[in-house]
C-alpha positions in Angstrom: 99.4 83.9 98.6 96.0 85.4 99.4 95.6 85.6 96.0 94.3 82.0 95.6 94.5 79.9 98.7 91.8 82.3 100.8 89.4 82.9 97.9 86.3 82.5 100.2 83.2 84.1 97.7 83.5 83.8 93.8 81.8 86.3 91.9 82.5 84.1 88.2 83.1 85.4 84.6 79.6 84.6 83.7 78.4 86.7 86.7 76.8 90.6 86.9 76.7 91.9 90.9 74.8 95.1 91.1 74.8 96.9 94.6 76.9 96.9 97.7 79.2 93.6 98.9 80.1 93.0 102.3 82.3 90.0 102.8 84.0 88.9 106.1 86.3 86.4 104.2 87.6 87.1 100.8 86.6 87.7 97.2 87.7 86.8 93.7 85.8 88.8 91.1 86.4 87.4 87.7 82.8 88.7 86.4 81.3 92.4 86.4 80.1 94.0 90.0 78.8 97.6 89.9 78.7 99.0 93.6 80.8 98.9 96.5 82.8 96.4 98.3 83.7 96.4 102.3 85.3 94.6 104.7 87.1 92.1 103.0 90.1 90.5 104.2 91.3 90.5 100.5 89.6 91.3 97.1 91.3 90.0 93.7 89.7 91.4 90.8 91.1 88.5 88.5 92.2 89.6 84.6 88.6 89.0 83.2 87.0 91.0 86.5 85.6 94.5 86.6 84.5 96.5 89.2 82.9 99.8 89.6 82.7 101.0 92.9 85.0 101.6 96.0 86.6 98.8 97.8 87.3 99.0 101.1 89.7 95.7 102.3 92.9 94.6 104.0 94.7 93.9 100.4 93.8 94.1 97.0 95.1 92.8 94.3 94.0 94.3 90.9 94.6 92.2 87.4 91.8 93.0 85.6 89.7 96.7 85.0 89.2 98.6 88.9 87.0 101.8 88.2 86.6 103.7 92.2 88.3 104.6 95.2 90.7 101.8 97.3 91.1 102.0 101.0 93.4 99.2 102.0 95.0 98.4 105.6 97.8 96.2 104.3 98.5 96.7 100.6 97.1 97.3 97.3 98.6 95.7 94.5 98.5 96.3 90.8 99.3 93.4 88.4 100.5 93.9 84.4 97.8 94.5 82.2 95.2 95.7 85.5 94.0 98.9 85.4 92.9 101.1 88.1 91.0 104.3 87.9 90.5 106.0 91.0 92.1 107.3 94.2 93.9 104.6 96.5 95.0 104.8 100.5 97.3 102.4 101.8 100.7 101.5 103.5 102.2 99.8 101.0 101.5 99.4 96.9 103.1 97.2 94.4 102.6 98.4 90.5 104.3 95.5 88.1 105.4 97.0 84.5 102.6 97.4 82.0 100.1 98.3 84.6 97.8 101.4 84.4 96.9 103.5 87.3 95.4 106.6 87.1 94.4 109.2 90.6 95.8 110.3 93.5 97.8 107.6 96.0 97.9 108.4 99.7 100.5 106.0 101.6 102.7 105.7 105.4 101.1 106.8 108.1 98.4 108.6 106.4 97.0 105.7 104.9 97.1 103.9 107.8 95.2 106.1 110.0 92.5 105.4 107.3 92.6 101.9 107.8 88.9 100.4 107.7 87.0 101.1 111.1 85.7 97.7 111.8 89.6 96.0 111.9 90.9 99.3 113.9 87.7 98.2 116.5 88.8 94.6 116.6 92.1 95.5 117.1 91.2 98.1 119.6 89.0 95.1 121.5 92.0 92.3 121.2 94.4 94.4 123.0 92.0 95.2 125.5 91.3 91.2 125.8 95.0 90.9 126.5 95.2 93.9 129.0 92.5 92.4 131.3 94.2 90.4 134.0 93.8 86.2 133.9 
């Protein structure tokens, strides 16, 4: 699972982030980051984490404290005892029992229309690639 085999950037329990993340890989936040997060392939805010801000990522996969909008192209997923506070878009979500979630959820085809721009333009250039004759 994403959750612990494709943890590229740690942000640890000791740590305190302050402004805007972009990560190409993905990101396991066990410690406190105030801003916003984009273009992750997945962001897991572990049971100690907490962010404030909007994340913007393929999946995300909340067990601690999420305080902000979610965008998500894949899924969003929300473990017992996470919290999320804020508005989330995406295709699919998965809420366990004891979890707290609290704003407006926009899934289907709606969602993924409002998939993050940079992987709609790589996807956009890979089927081009594959249109072009050999």
């Amino acid at each position: 699972m994403a959750e612990t085999s494709d943890v590229v950037t740690v942000v640890g329990p000791e740590a305190y982030f302050q402004g805007v993340i972009t990560v190409r890989g993905s990101l396991r936040i066990e410690g406190e980051v105030e801003g916003d997060i984009h273009e992750a392939a997945t962001v897991v805010v572990g049971r100690r984490g907490k962010v404030r801000g909007d994340v913007t990522a393929e999946s995300v996969v909340v067990a601690g404290s999420l305080n902000g909008d979610i965008t998500a192209s894949v899924q969003i997923e929300l473990k017992t005892g996470g919290r999320i506070l804020g508005d989330i878009r995406s295709p699919k979500l998965v809420i366990e029992e004891g979890a707290h979630f609290e704003g407006h959820c926009t899934m289907g085809d709606a969602a993924k229309a409002d998939a993050p721009a940079h992987r709609r333009v790589e996807k956009a250039e890979k089927t081009e690639k594959q249109a072009l004759p050999s």
